[in-house]
N, CA, C and O of each residue as an XYZ file, in Angstrom:
780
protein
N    -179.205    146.346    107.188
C    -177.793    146.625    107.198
C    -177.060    145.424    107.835
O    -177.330    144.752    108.831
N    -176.149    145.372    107.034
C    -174.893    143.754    107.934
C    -174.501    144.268    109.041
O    -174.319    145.463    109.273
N    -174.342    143.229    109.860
C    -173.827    143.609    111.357
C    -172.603    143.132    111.138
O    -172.751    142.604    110.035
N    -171.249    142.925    111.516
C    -170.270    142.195    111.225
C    -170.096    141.240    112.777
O    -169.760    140.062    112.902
N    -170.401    142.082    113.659
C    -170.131    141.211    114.981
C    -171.602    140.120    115.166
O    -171.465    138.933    115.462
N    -172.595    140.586    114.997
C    -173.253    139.941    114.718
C    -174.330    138.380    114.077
O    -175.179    137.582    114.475
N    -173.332    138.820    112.569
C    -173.088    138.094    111.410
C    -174.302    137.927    110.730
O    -174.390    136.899    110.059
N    -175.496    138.882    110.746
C    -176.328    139.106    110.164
C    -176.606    140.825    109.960
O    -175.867    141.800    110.099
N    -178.157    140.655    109.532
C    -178.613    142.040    109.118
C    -179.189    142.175    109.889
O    -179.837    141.279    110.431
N    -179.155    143.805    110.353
C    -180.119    144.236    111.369
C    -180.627    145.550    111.289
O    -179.725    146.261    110.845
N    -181.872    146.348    111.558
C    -182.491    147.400    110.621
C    -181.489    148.292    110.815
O    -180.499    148.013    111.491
N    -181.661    149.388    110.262
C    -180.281    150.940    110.247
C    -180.853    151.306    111.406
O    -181.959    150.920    111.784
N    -180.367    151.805    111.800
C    -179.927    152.771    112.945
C    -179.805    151.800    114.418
O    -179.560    152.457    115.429
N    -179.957    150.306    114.591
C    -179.437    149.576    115.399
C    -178.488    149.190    116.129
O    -177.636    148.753    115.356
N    -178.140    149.097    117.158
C    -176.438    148.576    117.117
C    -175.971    147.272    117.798
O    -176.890    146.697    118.381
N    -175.040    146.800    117.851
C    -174.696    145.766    118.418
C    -173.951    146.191    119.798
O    -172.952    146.882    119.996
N    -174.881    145.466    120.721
C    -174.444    145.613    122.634
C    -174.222    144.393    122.898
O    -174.881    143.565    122.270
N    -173.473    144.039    123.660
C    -173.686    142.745    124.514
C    -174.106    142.896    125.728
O    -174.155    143.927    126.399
N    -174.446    141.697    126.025
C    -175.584    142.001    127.690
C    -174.607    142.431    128.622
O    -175.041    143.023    129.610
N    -173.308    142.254    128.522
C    -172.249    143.414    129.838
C    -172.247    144.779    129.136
O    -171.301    145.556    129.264
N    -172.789    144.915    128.763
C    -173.033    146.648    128.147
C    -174.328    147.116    129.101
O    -174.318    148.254    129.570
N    -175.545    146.123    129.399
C    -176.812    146.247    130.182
C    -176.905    146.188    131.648
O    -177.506    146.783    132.542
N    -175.760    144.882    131.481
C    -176.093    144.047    133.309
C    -174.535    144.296    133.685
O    -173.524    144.597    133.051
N    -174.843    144.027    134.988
C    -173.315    144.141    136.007
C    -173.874    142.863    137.131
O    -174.888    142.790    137.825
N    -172.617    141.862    136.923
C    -172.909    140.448    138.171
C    -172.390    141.349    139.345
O    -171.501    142.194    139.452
N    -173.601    140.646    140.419
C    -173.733    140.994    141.862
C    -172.337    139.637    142.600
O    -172.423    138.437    142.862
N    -171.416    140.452    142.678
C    -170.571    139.908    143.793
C    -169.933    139.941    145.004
O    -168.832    139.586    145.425
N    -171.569    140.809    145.753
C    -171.084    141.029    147.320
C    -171.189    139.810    148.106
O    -172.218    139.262    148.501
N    -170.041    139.480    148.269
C    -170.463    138.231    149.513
C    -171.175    137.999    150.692
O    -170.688    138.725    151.558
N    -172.113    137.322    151.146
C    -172.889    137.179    152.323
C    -171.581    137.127    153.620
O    -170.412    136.766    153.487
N    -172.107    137.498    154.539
C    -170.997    137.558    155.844
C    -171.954    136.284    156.688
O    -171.497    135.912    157.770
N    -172.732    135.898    156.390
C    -173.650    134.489    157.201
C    -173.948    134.972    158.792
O    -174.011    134.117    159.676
N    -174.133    136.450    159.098
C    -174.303    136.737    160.355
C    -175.464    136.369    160.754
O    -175.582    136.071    161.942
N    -176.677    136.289    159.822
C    -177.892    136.206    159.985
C    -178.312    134.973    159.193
O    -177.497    134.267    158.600
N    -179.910    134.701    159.220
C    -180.638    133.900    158.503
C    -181.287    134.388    157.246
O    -182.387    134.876    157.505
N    -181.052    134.417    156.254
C    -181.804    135.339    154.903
C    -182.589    133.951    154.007
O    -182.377    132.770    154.281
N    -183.630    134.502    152.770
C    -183.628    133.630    152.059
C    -183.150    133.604    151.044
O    -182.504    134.527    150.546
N    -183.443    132.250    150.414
C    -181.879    131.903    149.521
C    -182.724    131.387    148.271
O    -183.746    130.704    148.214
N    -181.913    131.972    147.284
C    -182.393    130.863    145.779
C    -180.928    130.596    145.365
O    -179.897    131.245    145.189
N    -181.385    129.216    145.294
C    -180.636    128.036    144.155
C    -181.073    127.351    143.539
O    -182.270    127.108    143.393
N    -179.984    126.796    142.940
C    -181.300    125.772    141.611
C    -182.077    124.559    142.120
O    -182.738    123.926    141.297
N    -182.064    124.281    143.051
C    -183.080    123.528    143.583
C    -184.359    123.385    143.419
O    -185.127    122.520    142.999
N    -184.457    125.376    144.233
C    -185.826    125.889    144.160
C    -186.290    126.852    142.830
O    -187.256    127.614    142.801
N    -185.607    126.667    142.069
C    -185.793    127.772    140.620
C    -186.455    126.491    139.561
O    -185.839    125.517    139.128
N    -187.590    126.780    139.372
C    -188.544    126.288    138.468
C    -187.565    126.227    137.219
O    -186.396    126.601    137.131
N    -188.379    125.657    136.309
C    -187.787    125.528    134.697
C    -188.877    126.091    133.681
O    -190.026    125.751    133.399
N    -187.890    127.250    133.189
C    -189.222    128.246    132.089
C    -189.925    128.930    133.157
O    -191.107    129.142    132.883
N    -189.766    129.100    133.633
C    -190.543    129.866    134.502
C    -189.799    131.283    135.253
O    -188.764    131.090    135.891
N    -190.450    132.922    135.136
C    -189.695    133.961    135.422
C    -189.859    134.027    136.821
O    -189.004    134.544    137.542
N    -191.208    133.393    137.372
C    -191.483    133.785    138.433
C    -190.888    132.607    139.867
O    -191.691    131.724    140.168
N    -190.056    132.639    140.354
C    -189.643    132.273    141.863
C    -190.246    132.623    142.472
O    -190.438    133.798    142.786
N    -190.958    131.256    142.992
C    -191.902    131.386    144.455
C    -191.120    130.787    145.506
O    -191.019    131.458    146.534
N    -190.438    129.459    145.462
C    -189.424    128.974    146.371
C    -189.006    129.481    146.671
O    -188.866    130.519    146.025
N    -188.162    129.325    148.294
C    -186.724    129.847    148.611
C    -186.549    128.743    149.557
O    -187.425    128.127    150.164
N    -185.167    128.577    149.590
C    -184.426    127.984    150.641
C    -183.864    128.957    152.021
O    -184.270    130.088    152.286
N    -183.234    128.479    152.489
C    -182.811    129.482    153.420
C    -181.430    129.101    153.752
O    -180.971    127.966    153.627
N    -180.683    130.336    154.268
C    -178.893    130.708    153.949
C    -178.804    129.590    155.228
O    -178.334    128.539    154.791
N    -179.061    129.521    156.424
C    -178.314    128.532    157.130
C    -178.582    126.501    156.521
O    -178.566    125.427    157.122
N    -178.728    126.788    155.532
C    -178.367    125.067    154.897
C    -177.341    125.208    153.995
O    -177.064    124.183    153.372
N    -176.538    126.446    153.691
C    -175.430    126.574    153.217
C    -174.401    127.337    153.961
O    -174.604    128.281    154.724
N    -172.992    126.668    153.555
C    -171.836    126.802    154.663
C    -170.897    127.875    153.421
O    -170.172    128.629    154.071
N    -170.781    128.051    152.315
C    -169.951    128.415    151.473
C    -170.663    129.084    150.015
O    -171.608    128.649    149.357
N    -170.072    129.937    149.867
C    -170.512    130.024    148.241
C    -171.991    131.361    148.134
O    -172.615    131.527    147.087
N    -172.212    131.951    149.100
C    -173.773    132.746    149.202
C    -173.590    134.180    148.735
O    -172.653    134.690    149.350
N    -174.155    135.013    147.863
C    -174.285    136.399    147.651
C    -175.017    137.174    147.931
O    -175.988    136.487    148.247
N    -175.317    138.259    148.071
C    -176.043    139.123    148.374
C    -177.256    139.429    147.408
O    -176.947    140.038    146.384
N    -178.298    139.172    147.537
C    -179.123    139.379    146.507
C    -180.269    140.238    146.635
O    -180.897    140.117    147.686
N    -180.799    141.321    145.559
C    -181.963    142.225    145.789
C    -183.023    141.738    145.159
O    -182.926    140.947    144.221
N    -184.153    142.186    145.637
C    -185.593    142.303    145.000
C    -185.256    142.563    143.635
O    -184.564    143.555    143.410
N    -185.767    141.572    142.335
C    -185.612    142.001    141.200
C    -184.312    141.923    140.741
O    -184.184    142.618    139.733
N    -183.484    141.466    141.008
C    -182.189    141.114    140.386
C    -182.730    139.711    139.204
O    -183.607    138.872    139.410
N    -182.035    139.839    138.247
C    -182.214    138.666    137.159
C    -181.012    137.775    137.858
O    -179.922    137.973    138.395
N    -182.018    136.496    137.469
C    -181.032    135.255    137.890
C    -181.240    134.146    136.663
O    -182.226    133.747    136.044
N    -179.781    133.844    136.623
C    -179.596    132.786    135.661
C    -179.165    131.396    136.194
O    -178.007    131.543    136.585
N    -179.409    130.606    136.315
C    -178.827    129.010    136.673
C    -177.801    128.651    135.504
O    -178.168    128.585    134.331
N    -176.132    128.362    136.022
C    -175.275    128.560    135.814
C    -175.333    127.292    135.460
O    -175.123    127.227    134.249
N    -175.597    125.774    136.132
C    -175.619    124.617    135.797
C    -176.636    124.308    134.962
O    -177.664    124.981    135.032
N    -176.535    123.273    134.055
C    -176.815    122.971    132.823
C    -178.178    123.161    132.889
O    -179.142    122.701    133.500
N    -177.734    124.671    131.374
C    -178.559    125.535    131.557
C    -179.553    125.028    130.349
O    -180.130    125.933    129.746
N    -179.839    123.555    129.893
C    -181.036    123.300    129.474
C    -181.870    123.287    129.991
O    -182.887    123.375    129.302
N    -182.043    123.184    131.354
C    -182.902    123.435    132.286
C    -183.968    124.400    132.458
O    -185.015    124.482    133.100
N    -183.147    125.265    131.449
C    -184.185    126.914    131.475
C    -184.122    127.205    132.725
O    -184.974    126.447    133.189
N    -183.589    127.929    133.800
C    -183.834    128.337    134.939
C    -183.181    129.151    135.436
O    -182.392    129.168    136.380
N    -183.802    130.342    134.262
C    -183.602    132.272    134.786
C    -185.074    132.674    135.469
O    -186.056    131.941    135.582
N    -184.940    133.920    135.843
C    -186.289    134.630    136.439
C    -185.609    135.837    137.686
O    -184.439    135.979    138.040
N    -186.627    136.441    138.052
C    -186.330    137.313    138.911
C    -186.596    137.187    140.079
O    -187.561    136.469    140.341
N    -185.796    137.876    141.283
C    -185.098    137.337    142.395
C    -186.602    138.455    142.852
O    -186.796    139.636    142.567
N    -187.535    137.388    143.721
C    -188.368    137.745    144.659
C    -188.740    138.546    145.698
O    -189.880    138.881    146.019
N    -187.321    138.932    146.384
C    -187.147    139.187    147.404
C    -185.756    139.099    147.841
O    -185.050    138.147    147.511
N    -185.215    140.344    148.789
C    -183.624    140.018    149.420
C    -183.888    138.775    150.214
O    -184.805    138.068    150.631
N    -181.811    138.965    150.187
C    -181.943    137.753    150.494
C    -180.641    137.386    149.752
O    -179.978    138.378    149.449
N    -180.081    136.126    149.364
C    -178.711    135.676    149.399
C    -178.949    134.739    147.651
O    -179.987    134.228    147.230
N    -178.195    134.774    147.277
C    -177.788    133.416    146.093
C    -176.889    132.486    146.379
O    -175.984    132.777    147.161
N    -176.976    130.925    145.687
C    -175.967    130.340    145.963
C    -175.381    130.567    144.613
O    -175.979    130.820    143.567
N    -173.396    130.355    144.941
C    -173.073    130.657    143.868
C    -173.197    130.031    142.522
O    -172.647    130.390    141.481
N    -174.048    128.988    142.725
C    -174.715    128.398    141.168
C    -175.455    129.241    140.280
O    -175.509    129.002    139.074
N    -175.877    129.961    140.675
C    -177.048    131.076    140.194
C    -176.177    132.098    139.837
O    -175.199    132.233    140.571
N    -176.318    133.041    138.655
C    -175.903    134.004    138.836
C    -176.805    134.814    138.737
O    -177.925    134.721    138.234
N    -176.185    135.788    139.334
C    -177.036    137.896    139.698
C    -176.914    138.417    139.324
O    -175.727    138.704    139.481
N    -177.788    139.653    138.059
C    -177.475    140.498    138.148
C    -177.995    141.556    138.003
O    -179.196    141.337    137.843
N    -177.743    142.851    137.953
C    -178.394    144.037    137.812
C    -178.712    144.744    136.535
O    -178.260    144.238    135.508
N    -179.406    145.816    136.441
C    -179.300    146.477    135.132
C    -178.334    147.620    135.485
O    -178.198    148.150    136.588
N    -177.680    147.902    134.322
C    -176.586    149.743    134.981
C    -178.283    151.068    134.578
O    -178.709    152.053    135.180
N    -178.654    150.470    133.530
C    -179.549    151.386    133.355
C    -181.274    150.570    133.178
O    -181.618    149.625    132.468
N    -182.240    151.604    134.362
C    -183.891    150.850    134.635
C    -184.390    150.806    133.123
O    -185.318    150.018    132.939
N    -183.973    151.462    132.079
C    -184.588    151.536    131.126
C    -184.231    149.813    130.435
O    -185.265    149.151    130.348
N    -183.235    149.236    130.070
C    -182.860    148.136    129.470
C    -183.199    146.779    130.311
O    -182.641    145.753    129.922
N    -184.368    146.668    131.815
C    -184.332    145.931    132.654
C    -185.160    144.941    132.047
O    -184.560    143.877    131.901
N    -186.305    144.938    131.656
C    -187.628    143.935    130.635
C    -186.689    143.571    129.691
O    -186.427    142.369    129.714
N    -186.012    144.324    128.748
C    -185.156    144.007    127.487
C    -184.365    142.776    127.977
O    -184.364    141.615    127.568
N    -183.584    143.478    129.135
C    -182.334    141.932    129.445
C    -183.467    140.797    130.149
O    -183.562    139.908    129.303
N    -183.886    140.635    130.703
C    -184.976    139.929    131.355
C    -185.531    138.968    130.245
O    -185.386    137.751    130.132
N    -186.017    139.613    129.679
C    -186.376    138.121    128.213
C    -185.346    137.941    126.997
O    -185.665    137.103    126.154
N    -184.070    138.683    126.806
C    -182.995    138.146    126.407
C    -182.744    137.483    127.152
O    -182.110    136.584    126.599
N    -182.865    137.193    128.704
C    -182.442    136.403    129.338
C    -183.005    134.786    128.851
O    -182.508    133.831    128.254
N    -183.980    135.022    129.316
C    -185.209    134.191    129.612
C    -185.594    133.331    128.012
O    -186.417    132.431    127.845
N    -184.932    133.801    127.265
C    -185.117    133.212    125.724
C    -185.074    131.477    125.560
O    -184.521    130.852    126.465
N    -185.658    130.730    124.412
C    -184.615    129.734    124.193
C    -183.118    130.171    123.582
O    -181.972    129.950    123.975
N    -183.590    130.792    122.597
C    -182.070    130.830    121.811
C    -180.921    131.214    122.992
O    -179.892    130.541    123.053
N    -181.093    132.041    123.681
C    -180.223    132.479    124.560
C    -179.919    131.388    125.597
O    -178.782    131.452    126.065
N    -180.883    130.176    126.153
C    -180.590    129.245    126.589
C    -180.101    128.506    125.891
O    -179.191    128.045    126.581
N    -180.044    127.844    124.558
C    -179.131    127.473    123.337
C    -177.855    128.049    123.445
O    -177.013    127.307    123.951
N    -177.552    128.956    123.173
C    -176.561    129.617    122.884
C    -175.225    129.554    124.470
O    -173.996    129.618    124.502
N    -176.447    129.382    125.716
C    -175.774    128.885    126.702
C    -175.077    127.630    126.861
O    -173.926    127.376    127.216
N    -176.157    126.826    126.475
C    -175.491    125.830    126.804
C    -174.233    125.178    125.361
O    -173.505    124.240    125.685
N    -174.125    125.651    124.137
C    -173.224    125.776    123.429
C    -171.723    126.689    124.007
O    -170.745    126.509    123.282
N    -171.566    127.356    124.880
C    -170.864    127.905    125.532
C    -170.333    127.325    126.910
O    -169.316    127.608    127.543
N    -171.086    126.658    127.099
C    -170.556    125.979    128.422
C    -169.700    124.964    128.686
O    -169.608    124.257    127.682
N    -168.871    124.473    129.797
C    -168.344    123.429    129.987
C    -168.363    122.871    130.445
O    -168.721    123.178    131.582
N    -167.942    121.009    130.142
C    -168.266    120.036    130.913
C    -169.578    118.770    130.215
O    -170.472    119.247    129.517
N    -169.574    118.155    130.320
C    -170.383    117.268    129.782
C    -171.486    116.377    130.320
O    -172.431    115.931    129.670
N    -171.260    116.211    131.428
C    -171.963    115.306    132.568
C    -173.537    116.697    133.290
O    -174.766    116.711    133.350
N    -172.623    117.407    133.584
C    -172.933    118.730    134.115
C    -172.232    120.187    133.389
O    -171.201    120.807    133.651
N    -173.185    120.367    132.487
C    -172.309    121.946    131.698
C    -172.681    122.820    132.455
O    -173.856    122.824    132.821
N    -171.961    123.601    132.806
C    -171.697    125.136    133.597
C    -171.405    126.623    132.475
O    -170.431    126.915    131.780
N    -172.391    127.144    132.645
C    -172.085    128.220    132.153
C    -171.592    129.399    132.468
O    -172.369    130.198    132.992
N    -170.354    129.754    132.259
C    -169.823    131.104    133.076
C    -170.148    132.624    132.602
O    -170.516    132.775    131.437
N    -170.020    133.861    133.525
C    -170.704    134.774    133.867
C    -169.899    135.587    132.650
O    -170.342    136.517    131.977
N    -168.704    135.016    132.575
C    -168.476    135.981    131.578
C    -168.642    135.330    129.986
O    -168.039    135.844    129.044
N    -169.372    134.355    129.847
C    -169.786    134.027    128.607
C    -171.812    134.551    128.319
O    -172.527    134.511    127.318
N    -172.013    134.895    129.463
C    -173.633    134.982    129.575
C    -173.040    136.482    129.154
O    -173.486    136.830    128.061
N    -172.290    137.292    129.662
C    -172.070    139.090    129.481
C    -171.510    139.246    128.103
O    -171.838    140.271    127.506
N    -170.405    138.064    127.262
C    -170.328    138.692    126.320
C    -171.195    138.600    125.201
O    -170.809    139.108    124.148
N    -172.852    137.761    125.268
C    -173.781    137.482    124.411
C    -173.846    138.772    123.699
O    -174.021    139.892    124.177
N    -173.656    138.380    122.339
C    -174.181    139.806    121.103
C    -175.494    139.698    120.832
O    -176.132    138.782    120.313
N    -175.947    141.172    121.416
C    -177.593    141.836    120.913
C    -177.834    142.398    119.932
O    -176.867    143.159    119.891
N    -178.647    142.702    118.720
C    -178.997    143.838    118.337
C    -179.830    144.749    119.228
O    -180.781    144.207    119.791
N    -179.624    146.059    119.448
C    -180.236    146.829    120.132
C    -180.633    148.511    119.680
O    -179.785    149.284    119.233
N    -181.906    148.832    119.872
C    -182.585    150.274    119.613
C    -183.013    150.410    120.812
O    -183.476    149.590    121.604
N    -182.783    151.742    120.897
C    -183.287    152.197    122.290
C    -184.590    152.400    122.278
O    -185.225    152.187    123.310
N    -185.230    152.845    121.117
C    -186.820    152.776    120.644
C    -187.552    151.128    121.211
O    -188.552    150.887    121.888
N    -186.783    150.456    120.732
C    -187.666    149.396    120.691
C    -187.364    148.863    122.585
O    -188.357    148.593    123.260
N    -186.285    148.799    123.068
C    -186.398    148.292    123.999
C    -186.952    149.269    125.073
O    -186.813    148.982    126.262
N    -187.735    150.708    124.595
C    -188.577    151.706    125.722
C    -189.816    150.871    125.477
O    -190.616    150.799    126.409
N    -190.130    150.121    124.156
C    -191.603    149.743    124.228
C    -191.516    148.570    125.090
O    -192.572    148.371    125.690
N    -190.540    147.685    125.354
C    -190.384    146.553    126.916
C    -190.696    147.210    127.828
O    -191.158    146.587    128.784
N    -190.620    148.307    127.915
C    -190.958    148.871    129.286
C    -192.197    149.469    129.742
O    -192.260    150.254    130.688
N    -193.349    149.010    128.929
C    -194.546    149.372    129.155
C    -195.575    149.084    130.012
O    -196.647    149.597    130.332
N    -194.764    147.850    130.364
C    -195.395    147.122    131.445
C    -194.237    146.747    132.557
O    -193.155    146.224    132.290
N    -194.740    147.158    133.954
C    -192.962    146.735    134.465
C    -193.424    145.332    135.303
O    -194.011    145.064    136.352
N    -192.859    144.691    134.304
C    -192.688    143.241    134.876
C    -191.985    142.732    136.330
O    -192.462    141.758    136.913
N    -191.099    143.284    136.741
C    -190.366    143.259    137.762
C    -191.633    143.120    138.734
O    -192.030    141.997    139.044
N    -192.333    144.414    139.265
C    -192.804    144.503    140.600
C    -194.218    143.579    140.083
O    -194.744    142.890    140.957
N    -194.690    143.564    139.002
C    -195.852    142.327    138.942
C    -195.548    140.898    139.405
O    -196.328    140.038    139.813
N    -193.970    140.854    139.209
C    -193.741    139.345    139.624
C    -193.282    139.156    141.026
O    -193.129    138.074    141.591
N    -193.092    140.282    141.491
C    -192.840    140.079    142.902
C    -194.107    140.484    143.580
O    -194.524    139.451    144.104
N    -194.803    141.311    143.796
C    -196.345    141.482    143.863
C    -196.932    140.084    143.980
O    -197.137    139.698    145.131
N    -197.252    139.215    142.927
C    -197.809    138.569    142.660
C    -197.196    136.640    143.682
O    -197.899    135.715    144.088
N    -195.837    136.816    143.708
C    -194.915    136.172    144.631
C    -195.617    136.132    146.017
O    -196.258    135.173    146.447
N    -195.435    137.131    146.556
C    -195.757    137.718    147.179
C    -197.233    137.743    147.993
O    -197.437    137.286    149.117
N    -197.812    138.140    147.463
C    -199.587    137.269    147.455
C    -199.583    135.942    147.469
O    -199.862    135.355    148.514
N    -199.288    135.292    146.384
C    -199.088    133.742    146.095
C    -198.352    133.117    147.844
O    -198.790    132.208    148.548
N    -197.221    133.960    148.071
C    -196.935    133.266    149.590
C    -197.808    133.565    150.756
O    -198.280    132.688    151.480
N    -198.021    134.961    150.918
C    -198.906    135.139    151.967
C    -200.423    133.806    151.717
O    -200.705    133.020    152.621
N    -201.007    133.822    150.688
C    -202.278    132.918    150.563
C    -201.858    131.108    150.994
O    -202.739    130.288    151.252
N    -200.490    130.805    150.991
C    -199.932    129.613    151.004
C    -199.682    129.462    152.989
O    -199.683    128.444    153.683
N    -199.563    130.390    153.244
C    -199.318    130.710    154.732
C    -200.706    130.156    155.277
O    -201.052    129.173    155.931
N    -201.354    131.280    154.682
C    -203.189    131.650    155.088
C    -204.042    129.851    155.173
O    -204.924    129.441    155.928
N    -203.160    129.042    153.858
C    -203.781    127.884    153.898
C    -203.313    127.451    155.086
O    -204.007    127.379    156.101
N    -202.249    127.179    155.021
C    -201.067    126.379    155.941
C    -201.227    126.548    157.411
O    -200.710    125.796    158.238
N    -201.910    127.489    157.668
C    -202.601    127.694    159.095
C    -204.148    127.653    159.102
O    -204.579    126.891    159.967
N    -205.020    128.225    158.423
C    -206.368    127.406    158.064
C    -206.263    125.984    158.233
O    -206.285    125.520    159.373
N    -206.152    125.250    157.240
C    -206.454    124.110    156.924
C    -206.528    123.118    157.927
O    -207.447    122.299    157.952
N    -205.379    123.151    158.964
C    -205.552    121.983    160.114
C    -206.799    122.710    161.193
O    -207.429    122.274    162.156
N    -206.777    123.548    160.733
C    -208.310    124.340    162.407
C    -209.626    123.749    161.704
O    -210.636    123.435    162.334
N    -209.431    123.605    159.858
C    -210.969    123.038    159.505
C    -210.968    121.580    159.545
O    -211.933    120.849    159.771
N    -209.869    121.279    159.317
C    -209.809    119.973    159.611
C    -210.028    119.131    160.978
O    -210.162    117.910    160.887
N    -210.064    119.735    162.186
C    -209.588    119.278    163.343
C    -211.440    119.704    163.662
O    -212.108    118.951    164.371
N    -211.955    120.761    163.137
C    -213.138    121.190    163.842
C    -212.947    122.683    164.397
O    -214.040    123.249    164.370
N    -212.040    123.423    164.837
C    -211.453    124.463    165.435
C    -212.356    125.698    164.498
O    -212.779    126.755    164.965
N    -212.453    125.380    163.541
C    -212.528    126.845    162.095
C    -213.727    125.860    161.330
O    -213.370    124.762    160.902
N    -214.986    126.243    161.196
C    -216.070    126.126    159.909
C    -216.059    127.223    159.194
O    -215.551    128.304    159.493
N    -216.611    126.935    158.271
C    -216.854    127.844    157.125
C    -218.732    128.335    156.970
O    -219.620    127.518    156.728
N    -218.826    128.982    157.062
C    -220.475    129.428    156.870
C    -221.067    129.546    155.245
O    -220.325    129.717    154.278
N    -222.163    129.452    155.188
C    -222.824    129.481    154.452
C    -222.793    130.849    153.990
O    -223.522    131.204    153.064
């Protein structure tokens, strides 16, 4: 069947959503009372869902949000970069990044690799402005047109990606610690290893 907003065919009973039909941007501002950790594009890999980096909120003076475990993040600056994925852990964004949520747990995997797409990184950076440095804004990432079945995007949800990638974060840091304090006791003589 023709989609008209679309501008293709898409099977019957489908419809056309845009991702602000799925997601809602996180715009609680940080109050900087405390020390939290922070993702910006610094520390946000390229192609990659999983954020292991973080920075931390006192190396920034301006610009920080409130951010949850599992929030999707998109890198707002030139977004050939590829550098979406999900937010690790609370903790703050800088406002280069954007946040956001699902309104409903069922559409969360679905927006997550619409996110995470090329075409959708294409389609970003065709939307963006500026030339040196293209910026993509929050309300050009929300009005992206989907085809969408609710059938098909329950089978995204078969696996919940979210807590595997923070799980796995998660481990990955604790074992980076585990080295990071090992390593100088075997080195120095302090710590052997047995047979």
């Amino acid at each position: 069947m023709w989609n008209a907003e679309l501008q293709r065919e898409i099977p019957l009973g489908w419809e056309c959503k845009s991702l602000g039909d799925l997601l809602i941007k996180n715009n609680d501002s940080f109050d900087y009372s405390g020390i939290e950790p922070t993702i910006d594009l610094s520390v946000m890999p390229s192609a990659s869902i999983s954020l292991q980096k973080l920075n931390s909120s006192d190396q920034f003076t301006t610009n920080l949000f409130i951010m949850h475990e599992g929030d999707i993040l998109f890198g707002s600056i030139r977004p050939y970069l590829k550098k979406a994925g999900i937010a690790p852990c609370d903790g703050v964004v800088a406002g280069t990044v954007h946040s956001y949520r699902v309104k409903l747990e069922q559409d969360y995997n679905f927006a997550l690799f619409t996110l995470c797409r090329d075409s959708f990184f294409d389609y970003a950076l065709t939307v963006s402005t500026g030339t040196k440095m293209p910026v993509v804004s929050s309300d050009s990432i929300l009005s992206y047109k989907i085809p969408y079945s609710p059938k098909v995007v329950a089978l995204f949800n078969q696996t919940n990606i979210r807590d595997i990638i923070c799980r796995n974060v998660h481990e990955a840091n604790s074992l980076s610690s585990l080295r990071d304090w090992l390593l100088p006791m075997l080195m120095n003589g302090q710590a052997t290893i047995s047979d």
